[in-house]
N, C-alpha and C positions, 0 to 999 in steps of 0.2 A: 379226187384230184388233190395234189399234195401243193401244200402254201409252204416256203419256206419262212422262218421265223425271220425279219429284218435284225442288222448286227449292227447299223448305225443309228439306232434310233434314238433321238433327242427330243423332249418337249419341254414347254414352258412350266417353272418352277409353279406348283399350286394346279397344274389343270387334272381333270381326272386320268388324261391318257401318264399324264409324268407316275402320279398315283398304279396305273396297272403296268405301267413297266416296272414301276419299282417292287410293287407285289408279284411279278412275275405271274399271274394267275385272274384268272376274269370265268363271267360264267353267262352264257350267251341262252337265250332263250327259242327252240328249234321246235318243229311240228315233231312229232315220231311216226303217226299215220300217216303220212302223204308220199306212195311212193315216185321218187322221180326228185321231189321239192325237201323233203326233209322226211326221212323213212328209219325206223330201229328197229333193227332186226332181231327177235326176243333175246333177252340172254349179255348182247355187246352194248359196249357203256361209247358207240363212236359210229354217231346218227349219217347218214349218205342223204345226198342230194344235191339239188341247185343252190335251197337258199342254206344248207349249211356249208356246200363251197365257197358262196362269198361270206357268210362269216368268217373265214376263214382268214378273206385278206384283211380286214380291220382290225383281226384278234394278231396276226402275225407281226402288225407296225408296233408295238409295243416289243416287239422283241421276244412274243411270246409265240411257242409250238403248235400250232395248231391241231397238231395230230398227236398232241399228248395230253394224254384226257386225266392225268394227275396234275395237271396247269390247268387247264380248259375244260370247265363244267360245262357240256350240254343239258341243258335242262328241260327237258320235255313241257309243252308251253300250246295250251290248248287256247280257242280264237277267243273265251269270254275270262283267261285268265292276264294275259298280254299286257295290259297297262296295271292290271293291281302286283304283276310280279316285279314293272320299272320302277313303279311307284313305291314299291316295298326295299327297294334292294335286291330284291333276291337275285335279277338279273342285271347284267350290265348294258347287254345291248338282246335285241329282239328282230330274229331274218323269220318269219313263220309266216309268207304269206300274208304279211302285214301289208291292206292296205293302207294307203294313206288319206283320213279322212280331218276333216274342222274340228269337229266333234271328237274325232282321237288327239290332235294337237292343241285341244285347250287344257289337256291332260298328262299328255308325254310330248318328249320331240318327237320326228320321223323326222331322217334325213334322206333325199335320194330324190328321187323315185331306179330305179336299179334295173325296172320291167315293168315294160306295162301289158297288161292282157286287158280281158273280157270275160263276162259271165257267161256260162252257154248250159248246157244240158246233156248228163249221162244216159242213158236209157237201154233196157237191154236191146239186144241183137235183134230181135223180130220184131219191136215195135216199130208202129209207123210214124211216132213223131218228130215231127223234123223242126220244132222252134215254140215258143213260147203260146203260139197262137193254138194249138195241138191241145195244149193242156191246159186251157181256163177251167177254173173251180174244179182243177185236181191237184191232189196234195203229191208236191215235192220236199226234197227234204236238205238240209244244209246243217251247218253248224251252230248253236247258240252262241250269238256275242258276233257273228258275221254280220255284212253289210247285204250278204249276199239275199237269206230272208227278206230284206226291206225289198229288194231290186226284186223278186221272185214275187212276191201280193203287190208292186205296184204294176207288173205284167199279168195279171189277173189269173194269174198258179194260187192256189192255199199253201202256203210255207209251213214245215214241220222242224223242228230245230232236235239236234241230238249231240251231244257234247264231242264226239270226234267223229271222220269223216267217216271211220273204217265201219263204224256202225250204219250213218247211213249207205253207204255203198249196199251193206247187209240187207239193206230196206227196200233196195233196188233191185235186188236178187231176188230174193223170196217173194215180192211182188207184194210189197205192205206199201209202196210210194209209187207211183208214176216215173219216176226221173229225181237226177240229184243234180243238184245246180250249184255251183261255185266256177272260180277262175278255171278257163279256160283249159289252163297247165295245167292244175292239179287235175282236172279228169284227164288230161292226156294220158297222166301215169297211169291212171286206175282203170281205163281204158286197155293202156298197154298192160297190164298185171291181170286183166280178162279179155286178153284176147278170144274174141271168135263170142264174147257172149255180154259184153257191154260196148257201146259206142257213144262216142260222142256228137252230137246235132248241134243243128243253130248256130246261124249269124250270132256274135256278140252282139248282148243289147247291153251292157256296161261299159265302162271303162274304169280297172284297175289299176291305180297305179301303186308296185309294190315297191314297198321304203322298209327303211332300216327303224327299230325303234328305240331311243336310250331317255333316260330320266332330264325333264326338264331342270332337275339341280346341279345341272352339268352343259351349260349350253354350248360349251366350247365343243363338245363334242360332234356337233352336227359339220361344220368344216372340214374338222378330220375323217371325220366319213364320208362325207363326198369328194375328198381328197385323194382318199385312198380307193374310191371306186371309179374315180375317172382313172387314176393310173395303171387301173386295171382292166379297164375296158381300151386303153392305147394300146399297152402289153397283150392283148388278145385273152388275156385269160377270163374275163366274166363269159366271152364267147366259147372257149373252150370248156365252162365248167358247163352249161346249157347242153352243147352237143352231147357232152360224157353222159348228161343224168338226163335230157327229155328228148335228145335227138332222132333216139331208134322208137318215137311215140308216130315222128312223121311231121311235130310241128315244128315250123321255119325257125329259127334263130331269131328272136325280135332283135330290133335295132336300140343301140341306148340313146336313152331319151335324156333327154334337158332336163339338167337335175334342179332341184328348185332353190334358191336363193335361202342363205340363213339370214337370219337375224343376228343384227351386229348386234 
């Protein structure tokens, strides 16, 4: 989905967004294995998905191209690396399936929430299990640096952690894991990318809510981003970027949610 660049755009002398209009250039931190949510395709430097379509509209209010990847670093951004790259600089802002936890925001901001899912379970085609209850003391597997692990041993699964999804999907396949567990969405994709031989089961026993994430040395920034994603979800486009990249998975459109209150 294509963002045009804003052509009036103004901010307050000193804040970081005045700073990235005037550098014309920002560098957003995106999943690359997720596909549907943030996917890179080997070889191309200009990642497809949900959450890099709404990066898309934050990076665009500066005035800056979204689809010009000599402006606009995507930078591939795994779940246990996300607050040491806001933390570092290396990124500016963070759409990767973040969600928004206490324990993340005594660290980084999140601003939003932009979607909210639930945890559920991939599992292949013939298995028979159908929720959390199926698989006590067998090992599933998720990301290190996820929330998802904790919610997966407090439903009495053994949690395996592996640095990106694409691996344990792998672990799903080959029959080394029982089931892979994270937001809802993201196995939709990976569901829809194995048609006929992975499914998705279970009730949500979580609730995600997924937010945008930038450096707490910049607090001005959380306004503007929930600024620019309510003006996105009026204009229809947060629901149009959803259809493009998870629609043909089968799952509903979530509704936007009540974004949370910044800190004056």
């Amino acid at each position: 989905m294509e963002v045009e660049a804003s052509e009036d755009a103004s901010f307050e002398a000193g804040t970081r967004m005045a700073e990235l209009a005037e550098a014309g250039t920002i560098n957003v931190g995106v999943k690359y294995d997720q596909p549907g949510l943030g996917f890179n395709e080997t070889g191309s430097d200009m990642p497809t998905g949900f959450d890099v379509d709404i990066a898309k509209i934050p990076v665009a209010s500066p005035g800056i191209d979204p689809e010009d990847t000599s402006k606009v670093k995507y930078v591939e951004t795994i779940s246990d690396n996300r607050e040491p790259f806001l933390v570092d600089g290396k990124v500016d802002l963070v759409l990767a399936s973040y969600s928004i936890t206490d324990e993340r925001r005594a660290v980084v901001g999140q601003a939003g929430p932009y979607m909210i899912t639930g945890q559920q379970l991939l599992v292949p085609e013939d298995s028979e299990a159908a929720g959390p209850e199926d698989l006590q003391g067998k090992e599933v597997c998720s990301v290190t640096g996820s929330t998802s692990l904790d919610n997966a041993k407090a439903q009495g699964m053994k949690p395996v952690g592996f640095d990106t999804y694409s691996q344990c999907v792998d672990k799903v396949l080959d029959g080394t894991v029982e089931a892979m567990t994270t937001d809802g969405t993201i196995l939709a994709g990976y569901a829809a990318q194995n048609e006929g031989t992975l499914k998705v089961v279970g009730e949500p026993f979580s609730e995600e809510r997924i937010g945008v994430g930038y450096s707490q040395d910049y607090p001005e920034m959380c306004q503007w981003i929930n600024d620019t994603l309510e003006a996105a979800n009026e204009a229809g486009t947060r629901a149009e970027a959803f259809e493009a990249n998870l629609g043909a998975s089968g799952v509903e459109t979530p509704e936007f949610p009540e974004l949370d209150a910044c800190e004056s």
